[in-house]
MARDREN-313733 format. One record per residue (C-alpha): residue number from 1; residue in three letters; chain; x, y, z. Coordinates in Angstrom, 1 decimal. Last residue first. Layout:
! MARDREN-313733
@kemar = NUM, titi = ALA, gumar = A, px = X, py = Y, pz = Z
...
END
This chain:
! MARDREN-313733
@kemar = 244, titi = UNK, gumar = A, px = -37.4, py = -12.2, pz = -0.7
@kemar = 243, titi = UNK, gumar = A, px = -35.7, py = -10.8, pz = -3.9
@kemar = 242, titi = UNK, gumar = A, px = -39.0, py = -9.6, pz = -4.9
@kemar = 241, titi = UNK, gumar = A, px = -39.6, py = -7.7, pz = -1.5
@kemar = 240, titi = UNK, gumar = A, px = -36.0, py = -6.1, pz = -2.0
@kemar = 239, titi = UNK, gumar = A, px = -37.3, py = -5.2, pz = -5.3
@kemar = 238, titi = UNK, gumar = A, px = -40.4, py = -2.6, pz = -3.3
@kemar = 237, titi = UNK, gumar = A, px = -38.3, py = -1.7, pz = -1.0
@kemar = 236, titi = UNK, gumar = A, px = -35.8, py = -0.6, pz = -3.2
@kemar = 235, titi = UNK, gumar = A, px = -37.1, py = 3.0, pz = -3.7
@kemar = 234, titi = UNK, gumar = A, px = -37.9, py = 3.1, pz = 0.1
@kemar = 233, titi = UNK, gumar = A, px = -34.6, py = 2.8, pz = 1.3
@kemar = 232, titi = UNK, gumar = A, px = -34.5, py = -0.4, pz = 3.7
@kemar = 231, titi = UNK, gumar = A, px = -32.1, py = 0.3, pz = 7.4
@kemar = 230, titi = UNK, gumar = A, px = -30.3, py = -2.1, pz = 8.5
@kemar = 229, titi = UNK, gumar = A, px = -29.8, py = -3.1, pz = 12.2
@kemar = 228, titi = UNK, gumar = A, px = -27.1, py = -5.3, pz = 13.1
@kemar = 227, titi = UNK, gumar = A, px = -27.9, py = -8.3, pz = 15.1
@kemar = 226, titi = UNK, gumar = A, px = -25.0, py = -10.5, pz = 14.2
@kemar = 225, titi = UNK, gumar = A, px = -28.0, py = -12.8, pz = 12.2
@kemar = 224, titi = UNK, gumar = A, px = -29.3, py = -9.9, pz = 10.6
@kemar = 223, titi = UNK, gumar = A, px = -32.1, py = -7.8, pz = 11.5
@kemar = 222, titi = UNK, gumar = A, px = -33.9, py = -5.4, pz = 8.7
@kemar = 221, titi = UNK, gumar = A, px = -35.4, py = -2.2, pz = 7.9
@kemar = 220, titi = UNK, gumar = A, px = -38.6, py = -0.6, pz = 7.0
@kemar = 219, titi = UNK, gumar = A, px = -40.5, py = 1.0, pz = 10.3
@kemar = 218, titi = UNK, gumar = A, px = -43.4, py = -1.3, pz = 10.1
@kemar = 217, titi = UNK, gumar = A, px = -42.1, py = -3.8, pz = 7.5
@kemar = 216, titi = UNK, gumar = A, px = -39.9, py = -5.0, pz = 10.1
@kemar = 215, titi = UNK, gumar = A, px = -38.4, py = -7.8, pz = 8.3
@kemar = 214, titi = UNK, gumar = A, px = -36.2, py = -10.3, pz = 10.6
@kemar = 213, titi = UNK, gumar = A, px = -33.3, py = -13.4, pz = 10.8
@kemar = 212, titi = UNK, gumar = A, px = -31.4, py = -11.9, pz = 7.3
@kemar = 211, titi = UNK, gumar = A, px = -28.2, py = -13.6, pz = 6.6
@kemar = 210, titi = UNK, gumar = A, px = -28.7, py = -15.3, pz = 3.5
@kemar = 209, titi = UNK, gumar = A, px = -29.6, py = -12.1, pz = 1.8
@kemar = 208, titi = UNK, gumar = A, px = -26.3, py = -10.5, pz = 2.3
@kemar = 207, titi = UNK, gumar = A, px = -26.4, py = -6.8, pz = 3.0
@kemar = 206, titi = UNK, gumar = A, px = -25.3, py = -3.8, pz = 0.9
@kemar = 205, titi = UNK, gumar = A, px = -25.4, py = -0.9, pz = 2.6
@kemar = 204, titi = UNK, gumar = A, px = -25.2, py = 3.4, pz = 1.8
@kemar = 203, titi = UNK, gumar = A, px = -27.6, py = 3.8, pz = -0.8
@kemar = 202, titi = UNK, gumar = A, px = -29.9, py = 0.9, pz = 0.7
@kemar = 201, titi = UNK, gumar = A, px = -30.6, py = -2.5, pz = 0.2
@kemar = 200, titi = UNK, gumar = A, px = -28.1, py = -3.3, pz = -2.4
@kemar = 199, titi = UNK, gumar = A, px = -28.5, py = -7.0, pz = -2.7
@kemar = 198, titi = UNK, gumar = A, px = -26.2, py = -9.9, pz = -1.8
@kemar = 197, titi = UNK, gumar = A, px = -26.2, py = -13.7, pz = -2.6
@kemar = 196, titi = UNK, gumar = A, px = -27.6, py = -14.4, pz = -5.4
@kemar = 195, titi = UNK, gumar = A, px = -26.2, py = -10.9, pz = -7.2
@kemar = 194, titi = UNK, gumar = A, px = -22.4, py = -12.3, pz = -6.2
@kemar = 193, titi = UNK, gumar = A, px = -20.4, py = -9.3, pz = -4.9
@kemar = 192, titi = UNK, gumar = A, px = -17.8, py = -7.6, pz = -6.7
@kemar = 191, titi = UNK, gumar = A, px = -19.8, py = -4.8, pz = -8.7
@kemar = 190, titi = UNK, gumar = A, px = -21.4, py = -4.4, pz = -5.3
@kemar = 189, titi = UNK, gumar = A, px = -18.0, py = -3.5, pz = -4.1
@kemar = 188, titi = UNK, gumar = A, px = -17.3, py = -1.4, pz = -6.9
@kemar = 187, titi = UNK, gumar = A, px = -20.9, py = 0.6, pz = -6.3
@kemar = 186, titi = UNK, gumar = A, px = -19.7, py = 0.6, pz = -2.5
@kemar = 185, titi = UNK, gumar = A, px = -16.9, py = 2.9, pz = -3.4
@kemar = 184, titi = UNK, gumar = A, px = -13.4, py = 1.6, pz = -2.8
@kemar = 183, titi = UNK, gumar = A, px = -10.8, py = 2.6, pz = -0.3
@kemar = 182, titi = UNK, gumar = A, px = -11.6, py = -0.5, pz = 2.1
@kemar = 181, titi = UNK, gumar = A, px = -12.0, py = -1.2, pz = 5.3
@kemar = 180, titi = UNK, gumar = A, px = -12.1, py = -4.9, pz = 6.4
@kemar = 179, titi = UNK, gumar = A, px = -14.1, py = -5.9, pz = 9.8
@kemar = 178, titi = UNK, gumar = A, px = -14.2, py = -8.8, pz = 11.8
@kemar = 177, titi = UNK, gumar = A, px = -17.1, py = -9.6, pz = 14.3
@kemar = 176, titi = UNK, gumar = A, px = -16.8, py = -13.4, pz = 14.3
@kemar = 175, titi = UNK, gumar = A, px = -18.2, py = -12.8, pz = 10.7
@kemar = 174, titi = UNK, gumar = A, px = -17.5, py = -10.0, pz = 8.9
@kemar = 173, titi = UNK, gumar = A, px = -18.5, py = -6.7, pz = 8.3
@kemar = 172, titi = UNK, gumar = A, px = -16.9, py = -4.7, pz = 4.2
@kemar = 171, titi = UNK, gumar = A, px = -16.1, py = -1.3, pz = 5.6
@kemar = 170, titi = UNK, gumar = A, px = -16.5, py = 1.0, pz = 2.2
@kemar = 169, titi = UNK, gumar = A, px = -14.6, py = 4.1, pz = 2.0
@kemar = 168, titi = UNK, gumar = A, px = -15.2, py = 6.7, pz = -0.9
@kemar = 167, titi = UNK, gumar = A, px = -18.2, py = 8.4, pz = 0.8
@kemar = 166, titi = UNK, gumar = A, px = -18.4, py = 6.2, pz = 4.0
@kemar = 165, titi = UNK, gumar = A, px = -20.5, py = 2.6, pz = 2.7
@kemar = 164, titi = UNK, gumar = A, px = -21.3, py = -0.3, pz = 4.8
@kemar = 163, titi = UNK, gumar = A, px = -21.1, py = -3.7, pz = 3.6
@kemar = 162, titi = UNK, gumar = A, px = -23.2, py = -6.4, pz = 4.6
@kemar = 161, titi = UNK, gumar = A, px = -23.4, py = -9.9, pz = 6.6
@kemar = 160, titi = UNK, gumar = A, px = -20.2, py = -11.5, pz = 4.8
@kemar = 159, titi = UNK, gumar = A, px = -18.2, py = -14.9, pz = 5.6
@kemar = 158, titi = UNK, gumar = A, px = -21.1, py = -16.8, pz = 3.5
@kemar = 157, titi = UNK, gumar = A, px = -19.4, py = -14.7, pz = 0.8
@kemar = 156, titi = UNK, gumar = A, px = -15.7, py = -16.9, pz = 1.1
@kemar = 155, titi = UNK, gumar = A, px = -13.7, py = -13.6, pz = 1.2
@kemar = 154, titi = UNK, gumar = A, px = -10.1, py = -13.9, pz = -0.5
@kemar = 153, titi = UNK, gumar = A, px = -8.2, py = -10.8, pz = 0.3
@kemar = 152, titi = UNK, gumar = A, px = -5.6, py = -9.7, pz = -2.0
@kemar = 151, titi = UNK, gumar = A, px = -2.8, py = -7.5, pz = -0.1
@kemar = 150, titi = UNK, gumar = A, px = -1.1, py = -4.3, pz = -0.7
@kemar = 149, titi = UNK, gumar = A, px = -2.9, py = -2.3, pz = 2.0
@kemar = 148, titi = UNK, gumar = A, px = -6.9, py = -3.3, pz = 0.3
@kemar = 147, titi = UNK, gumar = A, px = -7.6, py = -5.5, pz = -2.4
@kemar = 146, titi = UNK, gumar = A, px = -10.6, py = -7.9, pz = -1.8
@kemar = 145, titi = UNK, gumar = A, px = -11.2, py = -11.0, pz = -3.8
@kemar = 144, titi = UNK, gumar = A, px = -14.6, py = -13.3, pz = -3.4
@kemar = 143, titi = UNK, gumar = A, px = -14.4, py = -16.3, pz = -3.6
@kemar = 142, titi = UNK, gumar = A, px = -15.4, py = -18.7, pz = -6.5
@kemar = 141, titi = UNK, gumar = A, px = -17.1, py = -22.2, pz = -5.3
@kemar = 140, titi = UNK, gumar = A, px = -16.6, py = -23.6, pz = -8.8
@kemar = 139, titi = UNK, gumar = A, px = -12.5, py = -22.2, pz = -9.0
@kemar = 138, titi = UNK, gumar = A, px = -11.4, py = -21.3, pz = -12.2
@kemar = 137, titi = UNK, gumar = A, px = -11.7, py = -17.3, pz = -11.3
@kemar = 136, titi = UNK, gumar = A, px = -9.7, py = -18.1, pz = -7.6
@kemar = 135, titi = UNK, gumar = A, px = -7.3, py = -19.7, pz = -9.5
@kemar = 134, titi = UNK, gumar = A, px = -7.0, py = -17.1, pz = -12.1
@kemar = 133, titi = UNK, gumar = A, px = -6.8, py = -14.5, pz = -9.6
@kemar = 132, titi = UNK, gumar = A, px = -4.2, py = -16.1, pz = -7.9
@kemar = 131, titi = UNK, gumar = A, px = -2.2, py = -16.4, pz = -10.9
@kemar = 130, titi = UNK, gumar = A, px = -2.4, py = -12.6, pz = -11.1
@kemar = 129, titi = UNK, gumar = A, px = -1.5, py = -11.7, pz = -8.2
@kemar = 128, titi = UNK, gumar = A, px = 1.9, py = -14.3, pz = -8.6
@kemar = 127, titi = UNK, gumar = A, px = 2.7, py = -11.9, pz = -12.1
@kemar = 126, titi = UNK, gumar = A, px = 2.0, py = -8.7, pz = -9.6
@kemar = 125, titi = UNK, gumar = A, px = 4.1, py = -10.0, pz = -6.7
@kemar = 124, titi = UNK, gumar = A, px = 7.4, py = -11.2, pz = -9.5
@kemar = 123, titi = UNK, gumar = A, px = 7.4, py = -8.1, pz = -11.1
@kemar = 122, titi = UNK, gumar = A, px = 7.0, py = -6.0, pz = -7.9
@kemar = 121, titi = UNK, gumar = A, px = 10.4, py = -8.1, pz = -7.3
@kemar = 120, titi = UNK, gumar = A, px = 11.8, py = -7.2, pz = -10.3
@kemar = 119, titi = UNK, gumar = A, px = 11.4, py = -3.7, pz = -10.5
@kemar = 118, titi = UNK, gumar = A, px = 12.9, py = -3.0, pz = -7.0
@kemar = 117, titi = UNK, gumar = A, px = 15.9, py = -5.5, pz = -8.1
@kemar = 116, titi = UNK, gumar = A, px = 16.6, py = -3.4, pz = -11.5
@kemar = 115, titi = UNK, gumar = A, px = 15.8, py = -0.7, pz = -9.3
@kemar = 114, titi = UNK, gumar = A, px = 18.6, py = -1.1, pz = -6.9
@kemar = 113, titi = UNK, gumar = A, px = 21.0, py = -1.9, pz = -9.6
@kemar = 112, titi = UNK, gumar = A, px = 20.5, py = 1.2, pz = -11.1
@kemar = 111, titi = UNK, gumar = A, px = 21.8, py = 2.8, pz = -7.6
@kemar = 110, titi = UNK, gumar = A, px = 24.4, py = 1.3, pz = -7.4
@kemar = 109, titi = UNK, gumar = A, px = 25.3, py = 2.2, pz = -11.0
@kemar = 108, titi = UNK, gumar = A, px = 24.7, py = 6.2, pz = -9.9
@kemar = 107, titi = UNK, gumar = A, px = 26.6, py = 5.9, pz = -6.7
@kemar = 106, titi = UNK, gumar = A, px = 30.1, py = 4.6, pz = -8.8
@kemar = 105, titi = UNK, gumar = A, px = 29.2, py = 7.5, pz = -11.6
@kemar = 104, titi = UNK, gumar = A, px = 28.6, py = 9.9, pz = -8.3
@kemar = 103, titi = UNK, gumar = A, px = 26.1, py = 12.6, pz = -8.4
@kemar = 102, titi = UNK, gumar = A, px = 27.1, py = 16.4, pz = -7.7
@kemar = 101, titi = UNK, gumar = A, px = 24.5, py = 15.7, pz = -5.8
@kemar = 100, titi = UNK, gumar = A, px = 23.9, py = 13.6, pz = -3.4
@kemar = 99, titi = UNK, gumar = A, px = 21.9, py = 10.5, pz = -4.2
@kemar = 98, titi = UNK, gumar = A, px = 19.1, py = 8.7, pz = -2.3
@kemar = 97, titi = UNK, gumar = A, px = 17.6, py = 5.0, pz = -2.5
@kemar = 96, titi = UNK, gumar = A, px = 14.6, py = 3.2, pz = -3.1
@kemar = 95, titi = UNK, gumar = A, px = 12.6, py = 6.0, pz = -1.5
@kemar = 94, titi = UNK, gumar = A, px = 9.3, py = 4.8, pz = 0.4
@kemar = 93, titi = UNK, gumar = A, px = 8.6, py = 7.8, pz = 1.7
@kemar = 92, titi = UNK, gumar = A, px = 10.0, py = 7.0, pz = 5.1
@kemar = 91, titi = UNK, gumar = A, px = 13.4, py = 6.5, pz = 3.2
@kemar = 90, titi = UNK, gumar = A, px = 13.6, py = 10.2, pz = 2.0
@kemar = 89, titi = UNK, gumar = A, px = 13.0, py = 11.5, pz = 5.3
@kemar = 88, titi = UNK, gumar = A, px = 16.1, py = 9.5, pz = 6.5
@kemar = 87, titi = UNK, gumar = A, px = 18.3, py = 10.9, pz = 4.1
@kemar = 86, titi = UNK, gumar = A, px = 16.6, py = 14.6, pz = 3.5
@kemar = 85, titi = UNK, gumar = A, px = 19.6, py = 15.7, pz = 5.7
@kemar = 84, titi = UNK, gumar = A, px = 21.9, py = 15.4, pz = 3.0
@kemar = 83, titi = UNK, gumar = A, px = 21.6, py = 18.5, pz = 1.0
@kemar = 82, titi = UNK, gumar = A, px = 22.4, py = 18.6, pz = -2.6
@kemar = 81, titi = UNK, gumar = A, px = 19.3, py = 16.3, pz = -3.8
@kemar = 80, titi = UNK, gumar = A, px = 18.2, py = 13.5, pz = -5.9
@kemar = 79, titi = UNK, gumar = A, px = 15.9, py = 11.1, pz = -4.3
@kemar = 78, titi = UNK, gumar = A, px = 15.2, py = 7.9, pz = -6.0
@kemar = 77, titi = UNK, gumar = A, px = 11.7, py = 6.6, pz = -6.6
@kemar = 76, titi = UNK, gumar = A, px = 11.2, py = 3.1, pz = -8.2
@kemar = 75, titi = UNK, gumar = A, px = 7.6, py = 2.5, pz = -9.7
@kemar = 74, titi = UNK, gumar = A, px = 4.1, py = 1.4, pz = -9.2
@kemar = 73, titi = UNK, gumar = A, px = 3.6, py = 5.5, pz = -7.5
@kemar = 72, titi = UNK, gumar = A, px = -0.1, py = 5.7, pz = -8.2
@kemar = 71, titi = UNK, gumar = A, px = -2.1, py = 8.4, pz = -7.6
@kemar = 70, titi = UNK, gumar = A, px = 1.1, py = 10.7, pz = -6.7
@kemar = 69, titi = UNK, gumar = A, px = 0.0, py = 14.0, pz = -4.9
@kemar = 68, titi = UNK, gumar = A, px = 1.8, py = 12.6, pz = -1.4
@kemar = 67, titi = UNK, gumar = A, px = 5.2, py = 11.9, pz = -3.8
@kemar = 66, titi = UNK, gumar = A, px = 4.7, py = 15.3, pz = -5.0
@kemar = 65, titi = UNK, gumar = A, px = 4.7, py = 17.0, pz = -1.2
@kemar = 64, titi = UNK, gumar = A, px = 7.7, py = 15.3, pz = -0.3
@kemar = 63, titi = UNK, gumar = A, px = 9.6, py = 16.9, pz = -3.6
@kemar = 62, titi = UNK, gumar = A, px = 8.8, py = 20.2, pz = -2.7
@kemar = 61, titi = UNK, gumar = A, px = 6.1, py = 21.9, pz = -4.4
@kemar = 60, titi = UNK, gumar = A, px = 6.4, py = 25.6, pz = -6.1
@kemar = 59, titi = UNK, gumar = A, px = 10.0, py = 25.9, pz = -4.9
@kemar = 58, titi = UNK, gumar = A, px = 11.5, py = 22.9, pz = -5.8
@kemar = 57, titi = UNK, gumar = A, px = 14.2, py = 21.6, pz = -3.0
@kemar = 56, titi = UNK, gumar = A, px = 13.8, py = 17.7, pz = -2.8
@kemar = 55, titi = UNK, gumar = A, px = 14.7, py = 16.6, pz = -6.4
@kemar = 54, titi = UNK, gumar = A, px = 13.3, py = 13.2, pz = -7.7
@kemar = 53, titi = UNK, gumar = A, px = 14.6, py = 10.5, pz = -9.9
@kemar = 52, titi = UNK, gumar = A, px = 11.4, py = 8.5, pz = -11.0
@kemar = 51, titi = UNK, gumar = A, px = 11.8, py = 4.6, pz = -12.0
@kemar = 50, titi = UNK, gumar = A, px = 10.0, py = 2.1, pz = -14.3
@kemar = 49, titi = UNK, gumar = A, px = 7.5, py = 3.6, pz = -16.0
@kemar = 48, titi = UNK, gumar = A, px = 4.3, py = 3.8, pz = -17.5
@kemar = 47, titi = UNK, gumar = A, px = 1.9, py = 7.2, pz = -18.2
@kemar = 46, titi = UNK, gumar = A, px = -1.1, py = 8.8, pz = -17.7
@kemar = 45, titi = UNK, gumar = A, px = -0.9, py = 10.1, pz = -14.2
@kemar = 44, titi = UNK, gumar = A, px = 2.9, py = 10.3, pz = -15.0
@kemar = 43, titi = UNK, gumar = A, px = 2.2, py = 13.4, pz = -17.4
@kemar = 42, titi = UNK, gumar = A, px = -0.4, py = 15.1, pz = -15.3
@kemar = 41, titi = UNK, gumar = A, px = 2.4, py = 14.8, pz = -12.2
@kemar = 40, titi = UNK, gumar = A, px = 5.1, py = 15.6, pz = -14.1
@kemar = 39, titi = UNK, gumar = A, px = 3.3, py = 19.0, pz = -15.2
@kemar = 38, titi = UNK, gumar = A, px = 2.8, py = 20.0, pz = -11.9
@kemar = 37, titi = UNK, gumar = A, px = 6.1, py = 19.2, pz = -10.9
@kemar = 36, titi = UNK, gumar = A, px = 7.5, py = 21.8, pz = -13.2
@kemar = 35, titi = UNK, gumar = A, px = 11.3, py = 21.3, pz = -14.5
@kemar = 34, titi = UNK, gumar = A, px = 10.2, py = 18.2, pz = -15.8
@kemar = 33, titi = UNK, gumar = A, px = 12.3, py = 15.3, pz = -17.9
@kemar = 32, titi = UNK, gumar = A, px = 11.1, py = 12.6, pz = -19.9
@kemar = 31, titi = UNK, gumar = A, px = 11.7, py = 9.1, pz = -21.2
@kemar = 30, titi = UNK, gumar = A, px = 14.8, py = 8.8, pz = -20.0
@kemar = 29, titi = UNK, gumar = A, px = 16.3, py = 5.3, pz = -20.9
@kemar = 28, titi = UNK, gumar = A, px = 18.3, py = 2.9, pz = -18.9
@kemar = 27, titi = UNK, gumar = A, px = 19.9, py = -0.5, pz = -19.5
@kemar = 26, titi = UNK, gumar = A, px = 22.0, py = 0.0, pz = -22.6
@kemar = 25, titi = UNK, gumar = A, px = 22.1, py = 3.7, pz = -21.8
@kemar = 24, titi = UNK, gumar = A, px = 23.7, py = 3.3, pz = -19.0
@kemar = 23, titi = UNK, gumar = A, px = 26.7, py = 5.9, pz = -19.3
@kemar = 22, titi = UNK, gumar = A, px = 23.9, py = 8.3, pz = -20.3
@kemar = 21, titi = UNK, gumar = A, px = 22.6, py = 8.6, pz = -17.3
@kemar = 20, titi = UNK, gumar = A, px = 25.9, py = 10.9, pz = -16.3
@kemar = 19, titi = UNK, gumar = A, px = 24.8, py = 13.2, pz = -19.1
@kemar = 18, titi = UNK, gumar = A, px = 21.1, py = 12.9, pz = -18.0
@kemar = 17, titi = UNK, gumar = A, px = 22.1, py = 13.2, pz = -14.6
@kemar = 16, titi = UNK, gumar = A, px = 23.9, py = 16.9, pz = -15.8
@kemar = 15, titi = UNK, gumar = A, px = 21.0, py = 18.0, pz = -18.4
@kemar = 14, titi = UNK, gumar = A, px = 18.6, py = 17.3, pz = -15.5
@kemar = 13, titi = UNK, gumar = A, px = 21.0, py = 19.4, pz = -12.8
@kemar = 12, titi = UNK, gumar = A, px = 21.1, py = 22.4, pz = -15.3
@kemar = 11, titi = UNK, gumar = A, px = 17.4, py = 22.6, pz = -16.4
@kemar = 10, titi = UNK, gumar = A, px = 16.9, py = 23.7, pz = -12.4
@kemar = 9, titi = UNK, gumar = A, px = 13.5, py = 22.7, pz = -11.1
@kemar = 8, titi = UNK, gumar = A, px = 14.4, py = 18.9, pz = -11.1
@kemar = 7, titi = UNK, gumar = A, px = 12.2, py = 16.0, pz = -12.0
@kemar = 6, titi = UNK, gumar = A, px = 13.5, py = 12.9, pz = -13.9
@kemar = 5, titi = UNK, gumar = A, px = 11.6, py = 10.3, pz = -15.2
@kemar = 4, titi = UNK, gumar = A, px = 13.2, py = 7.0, pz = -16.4
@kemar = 3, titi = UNK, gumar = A, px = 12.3, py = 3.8, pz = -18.5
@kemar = 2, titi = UNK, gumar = A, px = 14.1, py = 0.9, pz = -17.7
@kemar = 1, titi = UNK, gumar = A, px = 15.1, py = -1.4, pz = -20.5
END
């Protein structure tokens, strides 16, 4: 059963594609409706669904400006509107489909067959994600798995000098002068990263302890094997010494 969302500023058009909905209801339900996208957003912050029926023209934010306030947007969007030059706007945002209103019956099962295949297909990536996970987690010689753009990166740690932190962006440095940027704090990276192999040097780097060629004690910081410069925090000087 898909679980819908709509969001419309006018009470009327939500009572009318619930009506039309209706005609679905063995495969669709509405879970909720919004006439305040402020509210939706709160709501589908904390909760699951399948698909969102959006209207464009709202007057305290458009419906553009909610998909860009969306956390998370796991699930089907479909544009509902009475003007039809949002068309190719709507598909840049990543709009399954768009519907004009007054809404078509013939439109409307289209479009339910669009999401059925939307929500199958991130069914079938996020049930293969987690097999790879598994396999990676079974695996002696574990890697080391990276999200970042829709894809799972599998790091092999000897493939890492250090990790450099940018408030909420970490830009994990690889070897053969590769770098991955990620939207993830370095605590979560750290979190990641095998305590054998890598130690938090430094409130914004993370190196890998294999790859250290120098020690200047004198002015507290390190040379790695690529040659970049690291810099030792005083508070961990002290452990990083242990480590060594």
């Amino acid at each position: 059963m898909i679980k819908a969302v709509i969001i419309d500023d006018e009470p009327k058009a939500i009572q009318g594609l619930t009506w039309e909905l209706s005609n679905f209801e063995n495969e669709l339900e509405v879970v909720a409706t919004f006439t305040e996208p402020e509210k939706a957003l709160i709501y589908l912050k904390n909760s699951k669904i399948d698909c969102l029926f959006l209207d464009i023209e709202m007057p305290t934010m458009d419906g553009f400006q909610f998909l860009e306030k969306l956390e998370n947007k796991d699930f089907a969007v479909v544009i509902t509107t009475a003007y039809n030059e949002y068309a190719i706007t709507a598909l840049k945002n990543e709009a399954i489909d768009y519907l004009l209103k007054p809404i078509d019956t013939d439109d409307l099962a289209d479009t339910i067959s669009k999401i059925k295949k939307h929500n199958a297909r991130s069914f079938s990536a996020d049930k293969f994600e987690d097999i790879l996970l598994k396999f990676n987690n079974k695996l002696q010689h574990k890697k080391i798995t990276i999200t970042t753009d829709g894809k799972l990166i599998f790091l092999e740690p000897k493939d890492i000098f250090y990790v450099e932190s940018d408030g909420n962006y970490s830009t994990l440095h690889l070897s053969h002068k590769k770098r991955i940027v990620v939207t993830k704090k370095l605590k979560e990276i750290n979190d990641l990263l095998p305590a054998d192999h890598f130690f938090r040097i430094h409130n914004s780097y993370i190196i890998n302890l294999h790859k250290i060629k120098e020690f200047i004690k004198s002015d507290g910081y390190v040379i790695l094997e690529n040659n970049a410069k690291i810099p030792v925090s005083r508070q961990r000087k002290s452990e990083f010494l242990d480590m060594l």
